[in-house]
N, C-alpha and C positions, 0 to 999 in steps of 0.2 A: 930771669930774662923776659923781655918783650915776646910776645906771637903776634904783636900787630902786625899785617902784611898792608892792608889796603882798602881803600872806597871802592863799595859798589851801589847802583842804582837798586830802589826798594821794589822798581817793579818787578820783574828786572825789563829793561828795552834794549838790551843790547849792544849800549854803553860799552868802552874798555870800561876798567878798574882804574883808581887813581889814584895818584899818590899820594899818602896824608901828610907828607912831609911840604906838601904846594896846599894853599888855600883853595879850599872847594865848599861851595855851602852848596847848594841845590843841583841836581843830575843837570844836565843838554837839556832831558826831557820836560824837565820842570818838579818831578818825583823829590822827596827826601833823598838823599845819599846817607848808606850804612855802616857803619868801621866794622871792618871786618879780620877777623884771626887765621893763623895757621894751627888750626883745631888739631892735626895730625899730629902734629910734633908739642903740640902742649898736651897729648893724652900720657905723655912722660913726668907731667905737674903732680903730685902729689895730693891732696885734700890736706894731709897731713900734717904737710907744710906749713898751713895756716896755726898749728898750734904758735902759742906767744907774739903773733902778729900784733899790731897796732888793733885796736876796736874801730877802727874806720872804715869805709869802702875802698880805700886804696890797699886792704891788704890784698884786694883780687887783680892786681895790680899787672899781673902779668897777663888779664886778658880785659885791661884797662886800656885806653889811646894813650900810652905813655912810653916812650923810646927809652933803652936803656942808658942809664945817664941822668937821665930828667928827671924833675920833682916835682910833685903835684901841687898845686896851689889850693890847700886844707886849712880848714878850719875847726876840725874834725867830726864832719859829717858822716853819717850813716852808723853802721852797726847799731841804730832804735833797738828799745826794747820789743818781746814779741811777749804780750801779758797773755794768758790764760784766763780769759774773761769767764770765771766761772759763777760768779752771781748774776752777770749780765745774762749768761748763756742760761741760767737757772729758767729765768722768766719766759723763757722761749723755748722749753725742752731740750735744752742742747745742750751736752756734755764737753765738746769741744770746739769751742766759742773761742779765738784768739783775737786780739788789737795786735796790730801792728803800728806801733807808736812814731808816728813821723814829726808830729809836734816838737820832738826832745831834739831835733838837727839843731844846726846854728840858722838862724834868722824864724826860728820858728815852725817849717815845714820843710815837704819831701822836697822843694824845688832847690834845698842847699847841695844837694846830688849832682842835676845837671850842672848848674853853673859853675859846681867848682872844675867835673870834666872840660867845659866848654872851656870855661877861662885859662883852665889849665894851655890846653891845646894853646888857645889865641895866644897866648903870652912866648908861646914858642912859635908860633905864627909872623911873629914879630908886629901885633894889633896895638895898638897906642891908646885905641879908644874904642871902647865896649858900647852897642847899644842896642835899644829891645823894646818894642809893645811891651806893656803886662798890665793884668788886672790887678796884681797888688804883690801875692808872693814874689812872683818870679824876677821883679825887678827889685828888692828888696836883696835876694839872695846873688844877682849879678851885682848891685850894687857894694853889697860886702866883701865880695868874692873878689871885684876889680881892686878895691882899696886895699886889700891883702895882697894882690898881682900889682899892684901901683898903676895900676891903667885907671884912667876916667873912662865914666862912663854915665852913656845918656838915657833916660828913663823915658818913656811917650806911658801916660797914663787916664784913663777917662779921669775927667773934672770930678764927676760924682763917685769915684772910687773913695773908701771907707779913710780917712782924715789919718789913721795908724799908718796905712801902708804909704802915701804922700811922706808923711814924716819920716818914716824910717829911711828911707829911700835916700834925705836929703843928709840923714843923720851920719850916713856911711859917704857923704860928698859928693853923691850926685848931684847932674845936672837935671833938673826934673819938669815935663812939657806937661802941663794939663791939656788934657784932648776933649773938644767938644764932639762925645759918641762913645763908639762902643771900644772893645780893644782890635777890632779890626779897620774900625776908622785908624786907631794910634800906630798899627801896623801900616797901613799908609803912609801916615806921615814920617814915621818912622825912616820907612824904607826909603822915601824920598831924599832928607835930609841926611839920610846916612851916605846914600849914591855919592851925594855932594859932596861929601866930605872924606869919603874913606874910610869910614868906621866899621867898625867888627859886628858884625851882625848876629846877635843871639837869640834869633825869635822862635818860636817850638819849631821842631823840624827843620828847619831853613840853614842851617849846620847839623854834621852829621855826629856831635859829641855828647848835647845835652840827654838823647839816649843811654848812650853808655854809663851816665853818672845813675840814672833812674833804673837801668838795669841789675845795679846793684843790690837791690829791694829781694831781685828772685833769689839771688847768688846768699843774701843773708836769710830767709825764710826756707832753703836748704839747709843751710849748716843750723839754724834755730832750732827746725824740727829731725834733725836725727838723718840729713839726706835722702827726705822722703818727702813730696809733694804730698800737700795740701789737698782736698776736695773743692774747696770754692775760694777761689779770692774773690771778694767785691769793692771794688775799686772805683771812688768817684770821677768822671771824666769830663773835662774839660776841653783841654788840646791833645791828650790820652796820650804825652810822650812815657809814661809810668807804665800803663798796659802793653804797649807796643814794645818798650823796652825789656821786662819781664817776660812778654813774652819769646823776643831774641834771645834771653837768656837761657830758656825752659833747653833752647835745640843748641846752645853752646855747652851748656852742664852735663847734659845725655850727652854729648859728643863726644868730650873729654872724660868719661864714663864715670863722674864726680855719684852720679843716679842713674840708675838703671831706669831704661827707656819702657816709658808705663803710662797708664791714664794719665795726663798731663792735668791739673784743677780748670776748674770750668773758669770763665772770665765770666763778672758781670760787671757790664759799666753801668756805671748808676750819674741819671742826668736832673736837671730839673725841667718840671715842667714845662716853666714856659721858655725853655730853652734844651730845647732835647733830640737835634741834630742826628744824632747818632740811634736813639731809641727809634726812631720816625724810621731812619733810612733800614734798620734792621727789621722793623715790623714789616715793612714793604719789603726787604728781600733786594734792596740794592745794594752795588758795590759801592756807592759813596754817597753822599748826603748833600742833601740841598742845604745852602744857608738859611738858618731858621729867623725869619723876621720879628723886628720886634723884642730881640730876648732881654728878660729880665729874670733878676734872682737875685735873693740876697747874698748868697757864695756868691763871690765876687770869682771863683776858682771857676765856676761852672759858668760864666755868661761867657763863654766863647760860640760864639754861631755857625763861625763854619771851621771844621779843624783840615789843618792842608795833609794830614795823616789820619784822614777818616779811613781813607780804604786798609791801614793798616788797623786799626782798630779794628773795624768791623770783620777782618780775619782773623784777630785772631780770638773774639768774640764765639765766631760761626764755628771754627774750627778744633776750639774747645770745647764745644758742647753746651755753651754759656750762653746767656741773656743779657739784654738791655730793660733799663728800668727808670723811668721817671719818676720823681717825688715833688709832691709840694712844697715850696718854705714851710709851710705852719708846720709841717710832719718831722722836716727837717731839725727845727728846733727842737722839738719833743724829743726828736735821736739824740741830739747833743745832750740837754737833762739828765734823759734816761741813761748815758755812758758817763756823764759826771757823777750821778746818784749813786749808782751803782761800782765803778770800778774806778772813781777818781783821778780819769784820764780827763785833759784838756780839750776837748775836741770843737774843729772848728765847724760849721754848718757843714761843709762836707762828708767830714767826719758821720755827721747825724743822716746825711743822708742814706749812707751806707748803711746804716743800723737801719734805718726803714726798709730798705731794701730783702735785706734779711729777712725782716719780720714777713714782708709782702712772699719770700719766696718760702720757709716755712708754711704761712697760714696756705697754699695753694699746695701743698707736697712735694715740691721742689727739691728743697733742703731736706734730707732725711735727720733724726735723730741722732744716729748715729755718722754721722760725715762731722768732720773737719772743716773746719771756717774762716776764714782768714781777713778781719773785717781793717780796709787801710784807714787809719787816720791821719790823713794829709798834712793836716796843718793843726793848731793850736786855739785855744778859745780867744784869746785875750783878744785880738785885735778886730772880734767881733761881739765884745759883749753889751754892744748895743742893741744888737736883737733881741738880746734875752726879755729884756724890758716893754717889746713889740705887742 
């Protein structure tokens, strides 16, 4: 059975609660809106239960935005593998060194998660037509996701985005805008031309679903590891719906008493330099981030400048005990090598940036030897193996 009950505001301001069965993307206040459960009465769910499930994110199904009756619109995303990087973890003293393998979803990365929640939802929303900024994954993976829901759907993408993510885009029948800027220019126009039209808006946070699909990451790095948190996730961030979502998950899991309520893994988000919104506003000790001007990077995942669920981030960053970390492209790349060389995982720059990040927390005492590691790889090499070559 379902435990979805209801929308709530992520501040919270005071909001009712709403009903996910009416279309709602952003609170009154302007805040994300949360899908939220009846924790009480799912502490009757079993873990159990999940033996002979499907290997998807929908076997968590019952604390998924999904009504009973309804079916998810799957492609069979989620449940990646969680590898035991133990030669990677060799060169770094570390014993327990994991990848968490997001490369292996459909369209290539974690973003096949949210869209399929969001789309899901839309498609019982009764949405016609899908649309969204992205730098490259995210419209790839709505784009697939609609052509599986049979909805069209519109892409707004920077012009100078990587020639792979354009193509794919069009490959799955979208309609695809090249945008002169950044992806918050494409968010603009985005939002304009969708107002006009009536189209379903699936931008990070700006619907309260594509969470839910990204939350599923925490719910499988439980059951991977034995119903026992991790010591550090490091997590490349971008629009940070992945960390925000995990971290929703960490206080639904302990709820439902799936893990007994304990150090929760430290968050680090890992940014690039010259685009590092989130690193900035944490070094300073504020509650949200200024848009960082200027940004550029070769993760095309990580040029977002200003994310509209920074203050979620940054909680649960603060509140894990966790760090913010910038890296260079050139280091970046050197991560990605160093996790093909070694443990024959795909990984895309983001991927590598994570691996830097480690080494940086490590070489300062940070990471201890003995801890638990949990390094995300977002997306997949291929549709960036023009860096290599850099």
């Amino acid at each position: 059975m379902s435990f979805f009950s209801h929308l709530e505001c992520s501040v919270p301001c005071g909001a009712p609660a709403l009903d996910p069965r009416q279309r709602h993307h952003l609170c009154s206040c302007g805040a994300p809106l949360l899908a939220r459960y009846d924790l009480d009465q799912a502490r009757a769910w079993r873990r159990e239960s999940l033996a002979g499930r499907e290997p998807n994110m929908w076997r968590y199904r019952e604390l998924m935005p999904l009504f009973d009756g309804e079916e998810p619109v799957t492609l069979g995303e989620g449940f990646t593998p969680l590898f035991h990087a133990r030669a990677l973890g060799a060169t770094l003293g570390l014993d327990r060194l994991f990848i968490k393998d997001e490369s292996l979803n459909p369209t290539n990365s974690f973003k096949a998660r949210g869209q399929s929640a969001a789309i899901t939802r839309a498609r019982y929303l009764g949405a016609t037509t899908i649309s969204l900024p992205t730098a490259g994954n995210a419209g790839n993976a709505a784009a697939a996701y609609s052509s599986a829901a049979g909805l069209a759907c519109e892409v707004f993408i920077p012009k100078d985005a990587k020639r792979p993510f354009i193509d794919e885009c069009r490959l799955y029948g979208a309609n695809v805008t090249l945008v002169d800027g950044l992806i918050t220019d494409a968010g603009r126009m985005a939002a304009e031309q969708g107002a006009a039209h009536g189209w379903y808006d699936v931008s990070t946070l700006k619907e309260p679903y594509r969470i839910e699909g990204k939350k599923t990451m925490a719910y499988e790095l439980a059951e991977q590891m034995g119903w026992q948190w991790p010591d550090w996730i490091v997590y490349p961030t971008g629009g940070g719906t992945g960390m925000v979502g995990m971290w929703k998950a960490f206080d639904e899991i302990e709820r439902i008493g799936w893990v007994k309520p304990a150090t929760r893994p430290r968050m680090v988000s890992v940014q690039a330099e010259n685009c590092a919104p989130i690193v900035r506003a944490f070094q300073k000790g504020t509650e949200k981030a200024d848009p960082w001007e200027g940004a550029s990077t070769l993760a095309d995942g990580l040029r977002v400048p200003r994310a509209i669920g920074d203050f979620l981030i940054l909680r649960a960053v603060r509140e894990s005990g966790g760090t913010a970390v910038a890296v260079s492209d050139a280091s970046m790349v050197e991560g990605m090598l160093a996790i093909g060389r070694h443990e024959g995982v795909s990984a895309a720059p983001e991927g590598g940036a994570a691996l830097v990040a480690i080494q940086r927390l490590v070489a300062d005492g940070s990471i201890k030897p003995q801890h638990s590691i949990v390094l995300f790889n977002t997306g997949g090499a291929l549709k960036y193996l023009d860096v290599l070559s850099h």
